[in-house]
C-alpha positions, 0 to 999 in steps of 0.5 A: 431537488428534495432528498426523495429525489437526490442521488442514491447514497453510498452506504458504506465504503467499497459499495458501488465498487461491488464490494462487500460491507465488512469480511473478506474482500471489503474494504480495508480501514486506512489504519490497518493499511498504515501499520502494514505500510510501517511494518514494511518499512521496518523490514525494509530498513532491517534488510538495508542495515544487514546488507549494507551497514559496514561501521567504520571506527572513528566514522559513527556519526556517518554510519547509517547515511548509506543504508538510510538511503537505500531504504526507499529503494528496498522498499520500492522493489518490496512493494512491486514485486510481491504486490505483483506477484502475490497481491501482498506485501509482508505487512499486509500479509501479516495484516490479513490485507491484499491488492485486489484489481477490481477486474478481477484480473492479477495486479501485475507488475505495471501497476503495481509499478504504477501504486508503489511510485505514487504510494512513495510520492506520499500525498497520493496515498494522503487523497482518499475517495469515498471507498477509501481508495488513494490515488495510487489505487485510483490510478491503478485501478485496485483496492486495498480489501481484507483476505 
């Protein structure tokens, strides 16, 4: 096969999703999704510290086992439910990102279920297409894209 005759190239990430190149609606870059994923985490933890931090005295070096492990789980429930519900996240809010199905349809809580489990599995999310889409929006059938 000669380069005349090979596959039509994609040309940018989000092209053969229908997706615009750049503005509202293109795909987000990773970078922007990793520092809305960080911000979540943050407030993740800060509202796990301010419900759950109770300092013992004499018990310091035991004071933040309890709320360290309730993070994932403020997180978890963060990341469903506003992803269900609103397309975003606080962090992607503040980011200008947001969960788009590619059907168009509202994300929903079974799959943003769906994206938060393998978001938190870490290594999914590590394995992007082309569209830079991780796994977890492969399996989901979504797209992280600017608002």
């Amino acid at each position: 096969m000669t380069n005349q005759q090979a596959a039509p190239r994609q040309a940018y990430p989000g092209d053969h999703l229908g997706l615009p190149e750049d503005g509202t609606g293109s795909i987000a870059g990773w970078s922007r999704r990793f520092a809305a994923l960080l911000i979540d985490w943050i407030i993740c933890s800060l509202i796990t510290i301010a419900f759950l931090y109770h300092p013992t005295p004499g018990h310091a070096a035991d004071v933040f086992v309890e709320p360290r492990a309730w993070t994932p789980v403020v997180f978890a429930v963060e990341d469903i439910v506003l992803t269900a519900t609103a397309g975003f996240t606080i962090g992607k809010r503040l980011l200008g990102l947001r969960v788009i199905r590619l059907d168009g349809l509202p994300v929903g809580f079974g799959r943003a279920l769906i994206r938060t489990v393998l978001l938190m599995l870490v290594v999914p999310a590590m394995i992007m297409d082309r569209d830079l889409r991780g796994l977890q929006d492969k399996a989901a059938g979504t797209a992280v894209v600017r608002m």
